[in-house]
C-alpha positions in Angstrom: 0.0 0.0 0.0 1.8 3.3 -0.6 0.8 6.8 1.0 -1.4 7.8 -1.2 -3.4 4.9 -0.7 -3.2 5.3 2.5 -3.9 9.1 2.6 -7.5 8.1 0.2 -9.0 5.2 3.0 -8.1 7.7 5.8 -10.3 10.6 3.9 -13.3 8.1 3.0 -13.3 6.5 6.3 -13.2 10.4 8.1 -15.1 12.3 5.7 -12.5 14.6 5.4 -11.1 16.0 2.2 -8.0 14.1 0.8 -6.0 17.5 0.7 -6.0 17.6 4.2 -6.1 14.3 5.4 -2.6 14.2 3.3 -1.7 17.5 5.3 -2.4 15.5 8.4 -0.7 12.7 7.3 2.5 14.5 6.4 2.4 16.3 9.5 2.3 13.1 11.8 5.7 11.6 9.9 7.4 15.0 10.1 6.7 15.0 13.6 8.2 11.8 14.2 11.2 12.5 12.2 11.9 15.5 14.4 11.1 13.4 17.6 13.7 10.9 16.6 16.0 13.2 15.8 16.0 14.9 18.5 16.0 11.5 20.6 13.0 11.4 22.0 10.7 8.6 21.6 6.8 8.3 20.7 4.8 6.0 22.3 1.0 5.1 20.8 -1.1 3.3 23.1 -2.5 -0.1 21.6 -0.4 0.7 18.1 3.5 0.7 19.2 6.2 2.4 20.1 8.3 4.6 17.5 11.7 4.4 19.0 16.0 5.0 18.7 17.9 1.8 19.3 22.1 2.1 19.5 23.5 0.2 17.6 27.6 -0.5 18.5 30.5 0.5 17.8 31.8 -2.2 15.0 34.9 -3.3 12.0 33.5 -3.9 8.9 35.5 -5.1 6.0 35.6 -3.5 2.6 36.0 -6.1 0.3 36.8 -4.4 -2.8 40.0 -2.7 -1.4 40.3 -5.7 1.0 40.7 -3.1 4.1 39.2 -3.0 7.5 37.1 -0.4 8.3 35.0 1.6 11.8 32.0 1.7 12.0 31.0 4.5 14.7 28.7 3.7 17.0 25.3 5.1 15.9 21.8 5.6 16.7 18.7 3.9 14.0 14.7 4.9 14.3 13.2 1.4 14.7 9.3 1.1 15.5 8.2 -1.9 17.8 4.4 -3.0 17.4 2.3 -3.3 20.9 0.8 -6.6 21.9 -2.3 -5.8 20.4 -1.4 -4.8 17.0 0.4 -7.5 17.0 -2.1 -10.2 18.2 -4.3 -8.3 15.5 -2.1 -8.8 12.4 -1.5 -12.6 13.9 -5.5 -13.8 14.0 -6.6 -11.8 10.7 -3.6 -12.4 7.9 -4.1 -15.1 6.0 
């Protein structure tokens, strides 16, 4: 399903026009972009948890110059799903 998709069941669901419903929608990721960024988390009740997760410090090879390289330790957005979404997406995918 991509956005726009997305952005047209949201507006017939809601009633509400599809130029801003995709305002909306635009808004929420840009929010959580900036949250992220800033390295603080978001937390939706019953839906999951968008969040930062370190990741180490680690060598990585470069194979085509055969040379052994850093990798600095870093920071990634990862979302984890609640229980419920989850248990959700477990009883109702076929």
């Amino acid at each position: 399903m991509t956005k726009a998709e997305v952005i047209s069941i949201i507006s017939d669901k809601t009633g509400v026009d599809k130029a801003v419903t995709s305002i909306t929608v635009e808004a929420f990721f840009q929010t959580v972009k900036e949250s992220l960024s800033s390295g603080e988390a978001i937390y939706v009740r019953g839906f999951g948890s968008f969040v930062n997760k370190k990741r180490a410090e680690k060598k990585a090879r470069n194979i085509s110059q055969k040379t052994t390289v850093t990798v600095p330790a870093h920071f990634i957005p990862s979302f984890k799903p609640s229980k419920e979404f989850v248990e959700e997406v477990k009883t109702n995918v076929k």
